[in-house]
Backbone as JSON, one array per atom type, in Angstrom:
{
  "sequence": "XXXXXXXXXXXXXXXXXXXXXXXXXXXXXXXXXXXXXXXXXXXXXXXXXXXXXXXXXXXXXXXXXXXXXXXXXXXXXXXXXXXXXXXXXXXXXXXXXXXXXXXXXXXXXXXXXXXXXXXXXXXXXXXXXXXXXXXXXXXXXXXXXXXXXXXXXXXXXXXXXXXXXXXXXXXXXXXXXXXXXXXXXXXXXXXXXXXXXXXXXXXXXXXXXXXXXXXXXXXXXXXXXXXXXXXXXXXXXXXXXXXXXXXXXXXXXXXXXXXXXXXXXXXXXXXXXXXXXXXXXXX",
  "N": [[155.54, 81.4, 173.43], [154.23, 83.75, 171.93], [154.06, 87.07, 170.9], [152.78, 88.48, 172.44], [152.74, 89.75, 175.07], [155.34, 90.1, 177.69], [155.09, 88.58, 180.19], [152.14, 87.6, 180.29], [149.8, 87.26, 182.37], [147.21, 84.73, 183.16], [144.22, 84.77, 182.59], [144.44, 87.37, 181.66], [145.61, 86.86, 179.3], [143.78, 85.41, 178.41], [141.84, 87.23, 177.85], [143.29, 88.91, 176.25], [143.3, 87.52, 173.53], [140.73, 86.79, 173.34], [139.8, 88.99, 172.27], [141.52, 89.69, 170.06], [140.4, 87.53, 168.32], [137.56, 88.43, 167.29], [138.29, 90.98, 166.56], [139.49, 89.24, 164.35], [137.35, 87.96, 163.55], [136.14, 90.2, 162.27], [137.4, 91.29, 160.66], [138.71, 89.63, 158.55], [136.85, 88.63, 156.3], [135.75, 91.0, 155.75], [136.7, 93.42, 153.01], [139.35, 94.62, 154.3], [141.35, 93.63, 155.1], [142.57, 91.48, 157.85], [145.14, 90.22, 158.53], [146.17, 92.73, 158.78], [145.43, 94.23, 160.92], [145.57, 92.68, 163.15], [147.45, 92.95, 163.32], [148.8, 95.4, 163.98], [146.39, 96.65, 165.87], [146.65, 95.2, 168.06], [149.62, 96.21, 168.81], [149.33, 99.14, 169.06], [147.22, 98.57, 171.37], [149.54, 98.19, 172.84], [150.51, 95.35, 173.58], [151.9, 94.02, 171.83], [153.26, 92.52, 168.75], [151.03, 89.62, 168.09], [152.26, 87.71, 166.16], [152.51, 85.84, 163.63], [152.13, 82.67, 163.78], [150.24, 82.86, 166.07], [148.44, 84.35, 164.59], [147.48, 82.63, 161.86], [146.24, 80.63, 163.41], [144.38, 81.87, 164.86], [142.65, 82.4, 162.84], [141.29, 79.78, 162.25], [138.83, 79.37, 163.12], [137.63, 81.63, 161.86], [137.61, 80.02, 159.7], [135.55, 77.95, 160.16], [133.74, 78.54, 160.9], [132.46, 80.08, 157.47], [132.45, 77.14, 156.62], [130.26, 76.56, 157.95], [128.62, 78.99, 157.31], [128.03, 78.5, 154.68], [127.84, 75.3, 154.25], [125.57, 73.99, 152.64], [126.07, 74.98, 150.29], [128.58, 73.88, 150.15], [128.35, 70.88, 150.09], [126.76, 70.53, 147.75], [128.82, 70.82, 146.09], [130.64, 68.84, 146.5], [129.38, 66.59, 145.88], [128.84, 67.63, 143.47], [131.58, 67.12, 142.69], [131.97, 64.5, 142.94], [130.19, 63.29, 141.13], [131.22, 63.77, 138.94], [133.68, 63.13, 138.32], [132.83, 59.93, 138.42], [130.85, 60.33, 136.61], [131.15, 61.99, 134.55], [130.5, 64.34, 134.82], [131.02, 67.65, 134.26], [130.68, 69.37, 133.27], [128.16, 70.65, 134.87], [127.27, 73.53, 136.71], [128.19, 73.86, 140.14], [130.32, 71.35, 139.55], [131.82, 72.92, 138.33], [132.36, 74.72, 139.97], [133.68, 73.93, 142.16], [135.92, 72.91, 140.49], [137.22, 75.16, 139.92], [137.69, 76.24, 142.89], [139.34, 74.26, 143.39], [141.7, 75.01, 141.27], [142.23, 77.31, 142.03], [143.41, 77.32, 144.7], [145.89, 76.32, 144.05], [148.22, 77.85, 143.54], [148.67, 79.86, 146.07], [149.32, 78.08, 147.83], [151.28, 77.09, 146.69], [153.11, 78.69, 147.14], [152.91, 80.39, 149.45], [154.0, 77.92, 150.82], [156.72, 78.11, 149.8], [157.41, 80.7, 151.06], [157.36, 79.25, 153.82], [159.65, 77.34, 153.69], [161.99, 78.39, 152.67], [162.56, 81.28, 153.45], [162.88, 82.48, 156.24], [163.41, 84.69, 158.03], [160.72, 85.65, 157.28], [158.78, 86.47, 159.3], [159.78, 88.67, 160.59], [160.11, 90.16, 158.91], [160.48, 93.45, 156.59], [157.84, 94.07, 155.38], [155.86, 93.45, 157.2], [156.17, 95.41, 158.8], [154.53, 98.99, 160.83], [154.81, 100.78, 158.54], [154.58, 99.59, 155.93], [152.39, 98.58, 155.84], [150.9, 100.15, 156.09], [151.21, 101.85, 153.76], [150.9, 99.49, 151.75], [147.89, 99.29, 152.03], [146.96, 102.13, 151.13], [147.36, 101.66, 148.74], [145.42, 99.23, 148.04], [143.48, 100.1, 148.45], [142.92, 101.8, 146.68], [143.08, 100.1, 144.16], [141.22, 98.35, 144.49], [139.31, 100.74, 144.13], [139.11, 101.39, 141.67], [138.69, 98.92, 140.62], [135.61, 99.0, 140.64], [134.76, 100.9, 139.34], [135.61, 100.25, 136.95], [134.65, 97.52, 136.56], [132.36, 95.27, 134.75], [130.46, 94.07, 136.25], [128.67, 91.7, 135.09], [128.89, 88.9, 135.28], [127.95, 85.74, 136.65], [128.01, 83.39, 139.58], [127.48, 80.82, 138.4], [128.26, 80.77, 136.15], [131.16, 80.57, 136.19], [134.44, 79.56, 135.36], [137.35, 77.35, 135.61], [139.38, 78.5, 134.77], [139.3, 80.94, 135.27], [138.96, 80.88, 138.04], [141.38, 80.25, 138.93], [142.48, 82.94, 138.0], [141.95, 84.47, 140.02], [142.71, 83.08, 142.19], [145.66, 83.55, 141.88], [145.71, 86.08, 142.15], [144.84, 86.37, 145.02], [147.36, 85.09, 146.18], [149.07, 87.36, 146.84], [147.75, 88.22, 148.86], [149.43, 87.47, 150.9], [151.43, 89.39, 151.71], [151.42, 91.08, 154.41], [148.59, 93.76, 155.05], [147.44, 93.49, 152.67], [145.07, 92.42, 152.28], [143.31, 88.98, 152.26], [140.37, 88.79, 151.37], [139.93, 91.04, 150.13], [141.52, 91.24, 147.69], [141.19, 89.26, 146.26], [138.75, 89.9, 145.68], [138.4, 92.16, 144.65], [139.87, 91.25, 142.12], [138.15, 89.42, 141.11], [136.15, 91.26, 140.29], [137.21, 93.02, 139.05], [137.26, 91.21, 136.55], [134.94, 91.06, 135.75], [132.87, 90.42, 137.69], [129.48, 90.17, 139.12], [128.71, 91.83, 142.21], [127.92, 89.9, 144.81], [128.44, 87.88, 143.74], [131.01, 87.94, 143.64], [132.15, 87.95, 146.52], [131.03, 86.26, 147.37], [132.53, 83.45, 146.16], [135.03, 84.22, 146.68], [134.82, 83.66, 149.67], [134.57, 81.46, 149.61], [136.86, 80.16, 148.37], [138.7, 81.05, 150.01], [138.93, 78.54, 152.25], [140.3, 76.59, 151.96], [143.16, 77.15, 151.71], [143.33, 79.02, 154.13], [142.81, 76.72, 156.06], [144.21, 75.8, 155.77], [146.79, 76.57, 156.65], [146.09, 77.45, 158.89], [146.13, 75.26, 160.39], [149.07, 74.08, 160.07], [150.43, 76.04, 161.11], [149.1, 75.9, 164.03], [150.23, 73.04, 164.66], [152.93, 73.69, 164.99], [152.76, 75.22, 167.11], [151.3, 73.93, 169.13], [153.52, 71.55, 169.27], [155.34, 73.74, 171.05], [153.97, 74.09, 173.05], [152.53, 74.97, 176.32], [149.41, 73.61, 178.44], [148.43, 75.66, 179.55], [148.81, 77.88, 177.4], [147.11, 76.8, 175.28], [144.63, 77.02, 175.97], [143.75, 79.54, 176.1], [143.81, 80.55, 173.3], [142.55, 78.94, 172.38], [139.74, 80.09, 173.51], [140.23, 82.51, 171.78], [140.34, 81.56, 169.17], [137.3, 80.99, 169.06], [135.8, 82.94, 169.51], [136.38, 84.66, 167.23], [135.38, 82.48, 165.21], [132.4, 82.92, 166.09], [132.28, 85.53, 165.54], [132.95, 86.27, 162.84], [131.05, 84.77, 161.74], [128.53, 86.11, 161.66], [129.8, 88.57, 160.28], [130.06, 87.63, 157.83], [127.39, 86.73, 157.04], [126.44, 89.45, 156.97], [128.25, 90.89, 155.2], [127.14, 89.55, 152.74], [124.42, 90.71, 152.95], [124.97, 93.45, 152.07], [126.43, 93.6, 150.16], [124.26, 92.92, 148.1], [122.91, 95.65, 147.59], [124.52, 97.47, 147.73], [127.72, 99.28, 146.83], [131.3, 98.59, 147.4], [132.36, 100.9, 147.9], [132.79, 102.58, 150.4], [134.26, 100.33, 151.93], [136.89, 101.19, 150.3], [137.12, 103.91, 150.7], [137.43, 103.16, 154.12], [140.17, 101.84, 153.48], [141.91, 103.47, 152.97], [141.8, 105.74, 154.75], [142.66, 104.26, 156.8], [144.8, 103.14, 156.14], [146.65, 105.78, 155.63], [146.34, 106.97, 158.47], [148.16, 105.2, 159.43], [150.33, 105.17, 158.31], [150.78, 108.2, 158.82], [150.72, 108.68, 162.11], [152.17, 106.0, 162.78], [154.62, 105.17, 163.36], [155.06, 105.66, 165.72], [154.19, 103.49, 167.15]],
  "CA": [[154.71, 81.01, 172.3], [153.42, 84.77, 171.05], [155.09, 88.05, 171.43], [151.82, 89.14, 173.07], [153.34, 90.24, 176.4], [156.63, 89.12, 178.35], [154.46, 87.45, 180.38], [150.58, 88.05, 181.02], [148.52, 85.94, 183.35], [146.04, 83.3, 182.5], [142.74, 85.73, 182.46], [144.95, 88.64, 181.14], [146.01, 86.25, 177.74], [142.33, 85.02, 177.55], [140.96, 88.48, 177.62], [143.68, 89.22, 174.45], [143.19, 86.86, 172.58], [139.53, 87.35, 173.06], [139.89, 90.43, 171.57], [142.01, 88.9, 168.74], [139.46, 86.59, 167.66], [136.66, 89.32, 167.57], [139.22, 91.27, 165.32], [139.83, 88.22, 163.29], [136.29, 87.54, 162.98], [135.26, 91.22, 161.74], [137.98, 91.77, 159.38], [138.84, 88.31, 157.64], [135.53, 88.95, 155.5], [135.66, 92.3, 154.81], [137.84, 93.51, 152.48], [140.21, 95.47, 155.11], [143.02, 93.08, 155.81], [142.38, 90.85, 158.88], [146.4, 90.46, 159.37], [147.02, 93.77, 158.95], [144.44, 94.38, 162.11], [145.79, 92.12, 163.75], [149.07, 93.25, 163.24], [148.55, 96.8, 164.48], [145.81, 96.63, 166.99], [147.65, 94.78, 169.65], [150.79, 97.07, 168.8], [148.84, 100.27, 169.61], [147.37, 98.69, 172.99], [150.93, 97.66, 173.56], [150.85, 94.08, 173.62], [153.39, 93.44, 171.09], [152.93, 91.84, 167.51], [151.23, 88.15, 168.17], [153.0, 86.95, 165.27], [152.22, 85.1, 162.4], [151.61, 81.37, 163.9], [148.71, 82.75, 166.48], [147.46, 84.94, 163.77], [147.62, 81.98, 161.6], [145.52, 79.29, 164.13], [142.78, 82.03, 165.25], [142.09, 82.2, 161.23], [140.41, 78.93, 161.94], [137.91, 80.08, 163.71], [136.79, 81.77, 160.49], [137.41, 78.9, 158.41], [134.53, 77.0, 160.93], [131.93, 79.9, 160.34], [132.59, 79.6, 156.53], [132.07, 76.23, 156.65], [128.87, 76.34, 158.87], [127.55, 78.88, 156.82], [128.1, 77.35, 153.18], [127.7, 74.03, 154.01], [124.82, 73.67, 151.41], [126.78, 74.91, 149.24], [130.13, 72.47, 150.19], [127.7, 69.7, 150.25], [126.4, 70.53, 146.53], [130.25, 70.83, 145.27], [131.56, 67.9, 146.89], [128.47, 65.46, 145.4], [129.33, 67.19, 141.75], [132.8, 66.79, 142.3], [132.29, 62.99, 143.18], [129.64, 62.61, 140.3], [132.28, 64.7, 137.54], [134.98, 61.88, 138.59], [132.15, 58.55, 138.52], [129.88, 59.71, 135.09], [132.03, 62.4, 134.1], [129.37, 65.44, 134.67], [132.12, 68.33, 134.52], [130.03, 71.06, 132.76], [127.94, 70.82, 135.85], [127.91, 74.45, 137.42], [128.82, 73.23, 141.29], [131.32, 71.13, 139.62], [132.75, 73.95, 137.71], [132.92, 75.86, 141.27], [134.73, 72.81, 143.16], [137.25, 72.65, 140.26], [137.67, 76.19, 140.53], [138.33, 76.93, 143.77], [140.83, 73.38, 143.65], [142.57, 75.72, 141.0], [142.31, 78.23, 142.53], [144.09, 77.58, 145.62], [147.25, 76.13, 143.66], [149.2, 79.21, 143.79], [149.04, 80.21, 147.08], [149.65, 77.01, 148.12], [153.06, 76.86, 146.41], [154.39, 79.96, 147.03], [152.68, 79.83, 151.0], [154.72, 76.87, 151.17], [158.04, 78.51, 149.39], [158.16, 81.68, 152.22], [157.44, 78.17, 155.03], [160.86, 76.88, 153.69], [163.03, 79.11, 152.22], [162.0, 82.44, 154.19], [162.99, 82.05, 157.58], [162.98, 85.98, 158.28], [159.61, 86.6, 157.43], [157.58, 87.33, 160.41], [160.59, 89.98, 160.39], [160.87, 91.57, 156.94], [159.62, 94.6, 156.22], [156.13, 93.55, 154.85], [155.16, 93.19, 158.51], [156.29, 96.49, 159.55], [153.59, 99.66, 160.21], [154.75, 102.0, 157.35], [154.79, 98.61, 154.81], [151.23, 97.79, 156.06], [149.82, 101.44, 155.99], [151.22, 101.89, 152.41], [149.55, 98.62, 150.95], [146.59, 99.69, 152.43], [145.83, 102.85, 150.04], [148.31, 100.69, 147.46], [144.98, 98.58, 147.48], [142.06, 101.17, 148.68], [143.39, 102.5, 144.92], [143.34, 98.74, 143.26], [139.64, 98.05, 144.82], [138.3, 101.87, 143.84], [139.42, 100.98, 140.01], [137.86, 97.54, 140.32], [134.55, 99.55, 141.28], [135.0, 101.2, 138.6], [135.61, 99.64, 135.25], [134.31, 96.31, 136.47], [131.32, 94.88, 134.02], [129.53, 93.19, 136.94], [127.86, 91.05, 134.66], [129.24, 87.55, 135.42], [127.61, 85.28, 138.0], [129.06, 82.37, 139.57], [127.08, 79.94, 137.7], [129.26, 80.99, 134.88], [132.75, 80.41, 136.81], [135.38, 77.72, 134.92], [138.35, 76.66, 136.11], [140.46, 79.75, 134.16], [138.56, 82.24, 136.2], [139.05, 80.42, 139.68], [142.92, 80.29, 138.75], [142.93, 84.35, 137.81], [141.03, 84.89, 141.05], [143.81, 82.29, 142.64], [146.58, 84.36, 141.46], [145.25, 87.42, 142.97], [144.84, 85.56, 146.28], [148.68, 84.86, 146.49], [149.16, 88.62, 147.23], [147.35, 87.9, 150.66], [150.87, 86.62, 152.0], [152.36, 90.29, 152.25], [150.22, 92.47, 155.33], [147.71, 94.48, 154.89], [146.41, 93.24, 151.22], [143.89, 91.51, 152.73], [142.54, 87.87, 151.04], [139.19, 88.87, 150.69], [140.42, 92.0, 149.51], [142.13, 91.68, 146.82], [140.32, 87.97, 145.83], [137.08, 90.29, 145.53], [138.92, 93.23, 143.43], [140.29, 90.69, 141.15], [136.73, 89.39, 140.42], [135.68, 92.75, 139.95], [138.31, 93.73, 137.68], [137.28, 90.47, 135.79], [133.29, 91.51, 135.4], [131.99, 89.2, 138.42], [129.1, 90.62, 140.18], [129.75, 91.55, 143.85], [127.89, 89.26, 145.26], [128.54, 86.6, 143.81], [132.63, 87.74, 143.7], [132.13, 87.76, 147.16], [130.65, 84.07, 147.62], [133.51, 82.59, 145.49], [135.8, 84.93, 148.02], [134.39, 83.32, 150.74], [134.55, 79.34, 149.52], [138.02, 79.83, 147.84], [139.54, 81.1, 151.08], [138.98, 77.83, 153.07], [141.67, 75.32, 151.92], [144.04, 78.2, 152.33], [143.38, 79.5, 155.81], [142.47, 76.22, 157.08], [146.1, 74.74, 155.58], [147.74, 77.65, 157.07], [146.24, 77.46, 160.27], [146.78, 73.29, 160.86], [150.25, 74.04, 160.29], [151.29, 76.3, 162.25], [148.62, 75.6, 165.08], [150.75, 72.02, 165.08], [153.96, 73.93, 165.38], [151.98, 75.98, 168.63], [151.58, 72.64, 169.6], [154.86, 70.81, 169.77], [155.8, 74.19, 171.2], [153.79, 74.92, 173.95], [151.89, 73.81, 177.18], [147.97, 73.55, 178.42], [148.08, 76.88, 179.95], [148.53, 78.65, 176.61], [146.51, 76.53, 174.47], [143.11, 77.52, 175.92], [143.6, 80.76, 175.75], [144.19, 80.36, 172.16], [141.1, 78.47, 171.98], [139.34, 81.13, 173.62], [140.44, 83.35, 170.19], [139.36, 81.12, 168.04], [136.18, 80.47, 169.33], [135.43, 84.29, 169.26], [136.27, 84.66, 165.82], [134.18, 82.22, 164.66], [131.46, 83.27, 165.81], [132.16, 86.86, 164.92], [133.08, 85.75, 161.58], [129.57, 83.92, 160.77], [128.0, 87.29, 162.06], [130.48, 89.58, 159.45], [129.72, 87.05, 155.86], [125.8, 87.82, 156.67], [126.26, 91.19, 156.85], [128.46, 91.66, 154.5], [126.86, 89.1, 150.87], [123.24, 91.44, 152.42], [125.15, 94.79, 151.96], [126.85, 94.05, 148.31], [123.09, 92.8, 147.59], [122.25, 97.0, 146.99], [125.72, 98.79, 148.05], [128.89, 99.05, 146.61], [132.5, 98.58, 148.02], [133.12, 102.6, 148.01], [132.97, 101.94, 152.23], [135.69, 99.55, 151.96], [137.38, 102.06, 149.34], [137.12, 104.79, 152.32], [138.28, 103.31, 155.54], [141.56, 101.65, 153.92], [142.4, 104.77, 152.43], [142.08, 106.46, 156.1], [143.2, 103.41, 157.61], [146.61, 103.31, 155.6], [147.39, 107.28, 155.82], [146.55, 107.12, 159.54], [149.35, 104.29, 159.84], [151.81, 106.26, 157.88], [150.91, 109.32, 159.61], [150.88, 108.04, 163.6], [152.09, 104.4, 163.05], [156.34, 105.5, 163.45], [155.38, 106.07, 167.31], [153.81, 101.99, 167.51]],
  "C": [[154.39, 82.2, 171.41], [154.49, 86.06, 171.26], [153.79, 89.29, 172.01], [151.84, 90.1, 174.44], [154.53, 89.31, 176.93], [156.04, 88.53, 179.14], [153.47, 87.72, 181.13], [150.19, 87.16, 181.8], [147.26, 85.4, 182.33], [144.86, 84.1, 181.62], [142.88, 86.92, 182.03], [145.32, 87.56, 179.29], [144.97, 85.34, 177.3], [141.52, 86.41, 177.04], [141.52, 89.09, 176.15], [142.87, 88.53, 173.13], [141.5, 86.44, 172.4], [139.07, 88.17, 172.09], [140.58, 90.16, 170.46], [141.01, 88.22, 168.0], [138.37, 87.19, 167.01], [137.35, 90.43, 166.75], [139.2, 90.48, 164.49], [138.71, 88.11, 162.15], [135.81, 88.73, 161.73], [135.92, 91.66, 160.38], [138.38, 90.43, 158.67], [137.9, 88.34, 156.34], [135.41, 89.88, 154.4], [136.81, 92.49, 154.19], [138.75, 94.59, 153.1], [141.38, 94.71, 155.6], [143.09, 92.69, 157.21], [143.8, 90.93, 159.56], [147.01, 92.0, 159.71], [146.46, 94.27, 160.46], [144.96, 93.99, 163.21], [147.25, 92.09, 164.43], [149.52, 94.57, 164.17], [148.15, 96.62, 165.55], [146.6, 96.33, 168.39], [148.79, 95.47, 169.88], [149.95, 98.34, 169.45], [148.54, 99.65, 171.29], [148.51, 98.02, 173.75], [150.77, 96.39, 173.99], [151.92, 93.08, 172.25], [152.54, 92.79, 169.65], [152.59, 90.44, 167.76], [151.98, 87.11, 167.2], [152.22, 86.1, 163.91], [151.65, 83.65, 162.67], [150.08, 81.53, 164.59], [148.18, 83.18, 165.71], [146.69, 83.8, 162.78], [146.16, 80.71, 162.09], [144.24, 80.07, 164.55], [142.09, 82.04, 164.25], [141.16, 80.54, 161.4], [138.87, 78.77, 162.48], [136.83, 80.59, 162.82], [136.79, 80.99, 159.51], [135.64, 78.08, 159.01], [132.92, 77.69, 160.29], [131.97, 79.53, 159.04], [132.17, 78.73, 155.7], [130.51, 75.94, 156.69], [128.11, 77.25, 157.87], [127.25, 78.84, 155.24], [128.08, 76.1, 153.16], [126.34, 73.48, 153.46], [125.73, 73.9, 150.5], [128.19, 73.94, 149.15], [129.57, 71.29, 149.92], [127.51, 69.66, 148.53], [127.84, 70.35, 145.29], [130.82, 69.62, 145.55], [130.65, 66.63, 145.72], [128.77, 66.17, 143.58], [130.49, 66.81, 141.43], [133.03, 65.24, 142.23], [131.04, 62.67, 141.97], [130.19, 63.13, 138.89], [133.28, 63.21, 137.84], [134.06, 60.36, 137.92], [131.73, 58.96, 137.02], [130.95, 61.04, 134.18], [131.19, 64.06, 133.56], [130.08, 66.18, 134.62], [131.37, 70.03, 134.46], [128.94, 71.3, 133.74], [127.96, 71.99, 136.78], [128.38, 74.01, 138.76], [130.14, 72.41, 141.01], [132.21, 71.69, 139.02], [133.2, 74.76, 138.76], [134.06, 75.02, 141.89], [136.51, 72.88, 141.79], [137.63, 73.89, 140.22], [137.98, 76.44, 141.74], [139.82, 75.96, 144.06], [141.78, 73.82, 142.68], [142.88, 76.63, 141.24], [143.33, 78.26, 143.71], [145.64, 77.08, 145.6], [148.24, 77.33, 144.14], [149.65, 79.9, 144.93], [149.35, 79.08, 147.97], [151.3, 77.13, 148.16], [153.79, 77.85, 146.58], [154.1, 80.44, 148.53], [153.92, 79.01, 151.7], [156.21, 77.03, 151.01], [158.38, 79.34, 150.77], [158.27, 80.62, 153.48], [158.66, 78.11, 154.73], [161.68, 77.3, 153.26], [162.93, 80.66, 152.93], [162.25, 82.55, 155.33], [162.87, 83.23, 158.99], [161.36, 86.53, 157.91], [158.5, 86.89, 157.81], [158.58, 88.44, 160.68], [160.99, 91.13, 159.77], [160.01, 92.55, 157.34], [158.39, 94.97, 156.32], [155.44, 93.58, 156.36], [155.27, 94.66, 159.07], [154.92, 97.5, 159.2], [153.51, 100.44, 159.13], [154.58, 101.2, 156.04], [152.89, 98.43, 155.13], [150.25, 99.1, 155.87], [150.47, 101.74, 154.52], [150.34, 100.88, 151.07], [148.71, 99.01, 151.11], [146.21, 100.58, 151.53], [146.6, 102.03, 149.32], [146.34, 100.1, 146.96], [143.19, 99.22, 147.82], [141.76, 101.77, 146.63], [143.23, 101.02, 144.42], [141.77, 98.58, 143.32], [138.6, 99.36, 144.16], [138.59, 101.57, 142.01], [138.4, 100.03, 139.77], [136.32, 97.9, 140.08], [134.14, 100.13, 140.07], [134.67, 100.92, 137.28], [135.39, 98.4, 135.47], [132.67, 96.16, 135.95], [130.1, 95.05, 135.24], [128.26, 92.85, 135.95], [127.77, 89.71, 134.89], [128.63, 86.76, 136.56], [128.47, 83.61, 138.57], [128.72, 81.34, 139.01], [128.25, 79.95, 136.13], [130.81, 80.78, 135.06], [133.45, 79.18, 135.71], [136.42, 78.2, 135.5], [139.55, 78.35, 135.81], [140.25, 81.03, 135.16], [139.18, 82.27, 137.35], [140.79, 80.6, 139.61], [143.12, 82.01, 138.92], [142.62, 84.79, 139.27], [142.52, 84.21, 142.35], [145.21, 82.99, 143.0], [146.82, 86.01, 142.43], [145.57, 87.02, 144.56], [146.47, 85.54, 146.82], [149.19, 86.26, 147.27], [148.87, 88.87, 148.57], [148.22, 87.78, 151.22], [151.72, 88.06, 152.43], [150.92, 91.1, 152.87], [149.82, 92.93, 154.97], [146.73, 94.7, 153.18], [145.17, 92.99, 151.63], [143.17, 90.37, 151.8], [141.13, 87.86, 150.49], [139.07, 89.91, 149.85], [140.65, 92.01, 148.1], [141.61, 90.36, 145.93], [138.9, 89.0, 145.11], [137.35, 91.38, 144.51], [139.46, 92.39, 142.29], [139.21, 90.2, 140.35], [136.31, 90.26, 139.92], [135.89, 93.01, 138.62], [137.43, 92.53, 136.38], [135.77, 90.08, 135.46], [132.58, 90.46, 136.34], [130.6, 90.31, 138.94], [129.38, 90.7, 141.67], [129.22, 90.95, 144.45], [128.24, 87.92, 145.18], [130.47, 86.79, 143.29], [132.88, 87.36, 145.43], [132.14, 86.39, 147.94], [132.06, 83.53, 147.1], [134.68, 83.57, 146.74], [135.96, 83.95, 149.38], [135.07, 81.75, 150.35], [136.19, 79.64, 149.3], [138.84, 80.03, 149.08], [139.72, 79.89, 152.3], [139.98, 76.86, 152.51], [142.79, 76.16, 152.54], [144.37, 78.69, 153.82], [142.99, 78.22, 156.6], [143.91, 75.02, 156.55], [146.89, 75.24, 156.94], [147.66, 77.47, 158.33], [146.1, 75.88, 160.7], [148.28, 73.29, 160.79], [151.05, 74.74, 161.2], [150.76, 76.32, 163.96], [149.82, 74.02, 165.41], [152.23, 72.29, 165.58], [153.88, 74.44, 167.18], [152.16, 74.37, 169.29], [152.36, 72.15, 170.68], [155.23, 71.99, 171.09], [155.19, 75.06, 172.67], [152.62, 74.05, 175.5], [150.33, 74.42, 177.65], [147.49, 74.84, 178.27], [147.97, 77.61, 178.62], [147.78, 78.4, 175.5], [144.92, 76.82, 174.75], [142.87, 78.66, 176.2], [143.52, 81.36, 174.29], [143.0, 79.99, 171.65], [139.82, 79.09, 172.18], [139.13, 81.96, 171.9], [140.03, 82.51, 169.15], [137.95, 80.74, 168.24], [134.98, 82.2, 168.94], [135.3, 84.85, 167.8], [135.78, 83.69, 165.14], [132.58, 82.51, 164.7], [131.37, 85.12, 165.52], [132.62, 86.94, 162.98], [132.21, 85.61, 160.97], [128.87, 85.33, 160.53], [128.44, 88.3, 160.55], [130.41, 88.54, 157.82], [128.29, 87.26, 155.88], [125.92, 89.15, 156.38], [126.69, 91.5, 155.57], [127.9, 91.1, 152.19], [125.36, 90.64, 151.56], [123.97, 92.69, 151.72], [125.41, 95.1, 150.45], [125.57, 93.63, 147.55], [122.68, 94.61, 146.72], [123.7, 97.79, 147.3], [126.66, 98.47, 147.1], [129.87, 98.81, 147.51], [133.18, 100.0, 148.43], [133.74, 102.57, 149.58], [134.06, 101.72, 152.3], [136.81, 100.63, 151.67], [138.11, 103.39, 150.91], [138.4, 104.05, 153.26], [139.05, 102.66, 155.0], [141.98, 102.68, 154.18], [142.84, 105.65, 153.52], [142.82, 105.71, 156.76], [144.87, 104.16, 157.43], [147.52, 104.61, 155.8], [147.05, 107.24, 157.49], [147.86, 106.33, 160.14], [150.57, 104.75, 159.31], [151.87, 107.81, 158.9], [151.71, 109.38, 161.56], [151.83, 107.06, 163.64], [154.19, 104.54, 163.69], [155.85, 105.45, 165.56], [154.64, 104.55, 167.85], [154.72, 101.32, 167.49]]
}
């Protein structure tokens, strides 16, 4: 099922994927690149690359948290989106967020869906490798310290339309090659485009759930077909971990952009990425 070990025991591939989930949870959020983490980590303590489908299914884990802790706010988008359709309320801020983030997640959708069926190499290409994953990394330590930068932060999300959620969308697509990271580069694109950071953050947060909770129903169903009891609750294990380390890492991190900046972030890719070029040839 994984390329986690040639073949661990029961309480040895709950204890990983423990530890996967608990990764998942801490970086999915922040803007550091959850796959790229995920990608690495287990390579250094020598358990092999889990691949793209488990990485994929413990992501739901953080879709749950997400959920759980915006569901005022999902609740408030869903009732403008169903009273924009019935009286035809549109200019509605909540239903200006709902049709933003449903344009928003066009793009990665269709081009998600292009590397599913035409791509067949790429949990193999390049993009996955450590010197591709420690190069994005300052690639976007440098994209985020700009954003920091020359971004307004005047915009709040009450002010979001549909054009916005698309540019923001766009950005998002970039998530599909390692070590961008989706909150990453979702939250530098706001930036760039005068959001405040908390509230680039929030829209970060909501827009990433159709996405990661597509991503991981599909290829959790491939896990599925493809595998038997024993490895599915170990699996469940990892996602259970990363949700609740997930809920834990979106408090922390809307209090912190309340009075901080992103410089932090800025930092440890920057080390991250040159430590993975430096070391990463011997993983």
């Amino acid at each position: 099922m994984t390329e986690l070990s040639s073949s661990p025991g029961f309480l040895q591939l709950c204890w990983r994927y423990l530890v996967l989930g608990l990764i998942q949870g801490v970086t999915e959020f922040l803007p550091i690149s959850s796959t790229a983490h995920l990608r690495v980590v287990p390579v250094f303590f020598g358990w092999g690359d889990p691949g793209v489908p488990v990485t994929a299914v413990i992501q739901l884990g953080s879709v749950w948290a997400v959920c759980a802790y915006f569901r005022n706010d999902l609740e408030k988008v869903s009732k403008a989106i169903f009273l924009g359709f019935k009286r035809g309320q549109w200019r509605e801020p909540n239903a200006r967020l709902g049709i933003a983030i449903l344009i928003g997640t066009l793009p990665i959708l269709f081009t998600g869906g292009a590397i599913k069926l035409f791509w067949n190499g790429y949990e193999e290409s390049v993009f996955r490798s450590i010197a591709s994953i420690g190069l994005i990394s300052i690639l976007m330590a440098c994209l985020l310290a700009l954003a920091e930068k020359i971004g307004s932060r005047e915009k709040s999300l009450n002010e979001i339309q549909g054009l916005e959620g698309f540019l923001v969308g766009l950005g998002q697509v970039m998530a599909l090659i390692p070590g961008v990271s989706r909150s990453g580069i979702t939250l530098t694109t706001a930036l760039l485009n005068g959001w405040k950071r908390k509230d680039a953050a929030r829209f970060s947060f909501l827009l990433g759930i159709p996405a990661i909770t597509i991503a991981g129903i599909v290829e959790l169903k491939e896990i599925v077909e493809g595998s038997n009891r024993f490895d599915l609750f170990p699996l469940l294990v990892g996602v259970c971990s990363a949700a609740v380390m997930s809920w834990l890492s979106i408090h922390w991190l809307l209090k912190y952009l309340q009075s901080h900046s992103t410089w932090i972030f800025v930092s440890y890719r920057m080390i991250f990425g040159i430590a993975l070029l430096a070391f990463g040839a011997g993983l």
